[in-house]
Structures are given as structure tokens and as C-alpha cells.
N, C-alpha and C positions, 0 to 999 in steps of 0.2 A: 572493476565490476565484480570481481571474482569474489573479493572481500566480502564486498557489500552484500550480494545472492548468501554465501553462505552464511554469515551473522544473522539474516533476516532467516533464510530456513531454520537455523537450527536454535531461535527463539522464536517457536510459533505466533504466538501472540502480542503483535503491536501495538501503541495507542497511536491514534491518526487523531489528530488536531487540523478543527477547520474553523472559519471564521462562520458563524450562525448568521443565519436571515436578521436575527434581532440584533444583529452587531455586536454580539457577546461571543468569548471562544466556547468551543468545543471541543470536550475529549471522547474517542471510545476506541473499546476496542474492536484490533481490525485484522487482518490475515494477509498476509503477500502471500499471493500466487507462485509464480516463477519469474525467469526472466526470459525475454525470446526476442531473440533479433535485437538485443544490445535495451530494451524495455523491460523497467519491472511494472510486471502485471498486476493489478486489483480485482476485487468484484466485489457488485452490492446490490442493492433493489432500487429500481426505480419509487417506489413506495415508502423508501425509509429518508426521515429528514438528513442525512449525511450527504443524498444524493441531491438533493432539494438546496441544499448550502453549497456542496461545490459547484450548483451550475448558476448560480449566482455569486460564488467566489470561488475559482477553481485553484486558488494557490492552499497547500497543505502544507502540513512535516506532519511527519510517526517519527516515533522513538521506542525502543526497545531496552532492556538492562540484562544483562548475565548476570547469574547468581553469584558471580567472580566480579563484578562491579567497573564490569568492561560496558559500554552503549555505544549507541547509533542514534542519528538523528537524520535522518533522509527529507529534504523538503524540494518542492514543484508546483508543477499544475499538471491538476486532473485533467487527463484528453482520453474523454469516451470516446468510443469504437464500435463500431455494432462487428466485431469478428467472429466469425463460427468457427473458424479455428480455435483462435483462443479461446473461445468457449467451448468447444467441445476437451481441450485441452484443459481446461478447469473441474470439468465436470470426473475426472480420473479422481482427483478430492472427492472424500465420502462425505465431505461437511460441506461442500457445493454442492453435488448428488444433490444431497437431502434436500438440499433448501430449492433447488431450480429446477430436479429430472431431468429436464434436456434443453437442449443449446436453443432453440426456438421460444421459450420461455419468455414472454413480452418483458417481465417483471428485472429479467436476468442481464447484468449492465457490468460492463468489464469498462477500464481504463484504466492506461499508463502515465507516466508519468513523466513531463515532459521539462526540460533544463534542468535535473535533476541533479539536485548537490549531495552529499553523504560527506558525514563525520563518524568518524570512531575514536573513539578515544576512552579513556580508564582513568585509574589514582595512582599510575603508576611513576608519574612525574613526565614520561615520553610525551613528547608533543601528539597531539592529535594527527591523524590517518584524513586526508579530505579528496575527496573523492568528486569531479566532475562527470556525470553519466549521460 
């Protein structure tokens, strides 16, 4: 797990692939949270279609790349939460802040990620890193 949290912090910005209502994928980009109690966190709006697609298909991956051509591919299902901890624990992020002000926010939708596989791997000829979470 140790891996996987740090890779994903220290490349802020993921793409999360979901499968779309129209049965077509989707990419965008997405932000991990943390991790707590052995779950990596998310957040999004109930208002934006990414939310609308996982609860009609909660299986995902993100991937991420270093500018060293090192990556991650983390794939699961999305398992919202209505948690005020972890929401108020998000909201410490100035780029959650902004978007939700406070943990009671109807809009404001945390989930983890549940049977969570992660890969790591590079061009370095090393076998891939895989990770059960």
C-alpha cells in the first residue's frame, strides 16, 4: 500500500477511466485523496456525469505516468460513503475547499475503492510491482 499512496501523491494528477452510460469509455482527469484505514480515497460531485457512470458501472482504473516513464494503473469499484470524517479530512485540500466549503455539502461524494489491484511498472525491463489493496 505504501507504494501505491506514494506514487499516487507525488503524481497529483490521474486519469480515471470509467465505462459511460452510452457504453463508450471515458477518460478524465482525477486527484486521490489519501489513504485511511488500508482505502484509497476519492471525491467528486454528485452532479458531474463521472458520478452518474460509476453508479451505473462502479468498476474503474486511473493511471498515472512520471516524467521518468515510471506508471501506475490502479483498477476497482467505486464504494461511495456518505463519511464526515473523510470529508472533513478532504476538505484540508485547498482544491476540495474550493469546490465543496464544507463536509455537509449535498453535492460533495467521497468513495473508495474496493478489491483494489495496482500495478507499477517502467521501461526498465524489471517485471512489474502488483499490488493487491
Amino acid at each position: 500500500m505504501t507504494d501505491v499512496v506514494k506514487f499516487l501523491s507525488e503524481n497529483p494528477v490521474q486519469y480515471l477511466a470509467t465505462v459511460g452510460r452510452d457504453g463508450k469509455a471515458k477518460v478524465r482527469p482525477f486527484m486521490f485523496l489519501f489513504e485511511k484505514d488500508g482505502k484509497l480515497w476519492f471525491d467528486t460531485s454528485s452532479k458531474k456525469n463521472v458520478y452518474k457512470d460509476m453508479q451505473t458501472n462502479p468498476n474503474i482504473e486511473l493511471s498515472v505516468a512520471t516524467p521518468k516513464y515510471a506508471w501506475i494503473r490502479v483498477s476497482g469499484k467505486a464504494v461511495f460513503e456518505d463519511n464526515a470524517e473523510v470529508k472533513t479530512m478532504a476538505l484540508k485540500n485547498p482544491i476540495v475547499k474550493a469546490n465543496y466549503r464544507t463536509a455537509d455539502n449535498p453535492v460533495f461524494e467521497v468513495f473508495y475503492l474496493e478489491e483494489a489491484h495496482a500495478v507499477i511498472a517502467d521501461f526498465s525491463g524489471n517485471p512489474p510491482k502488483e499490488y493487491d489493496l
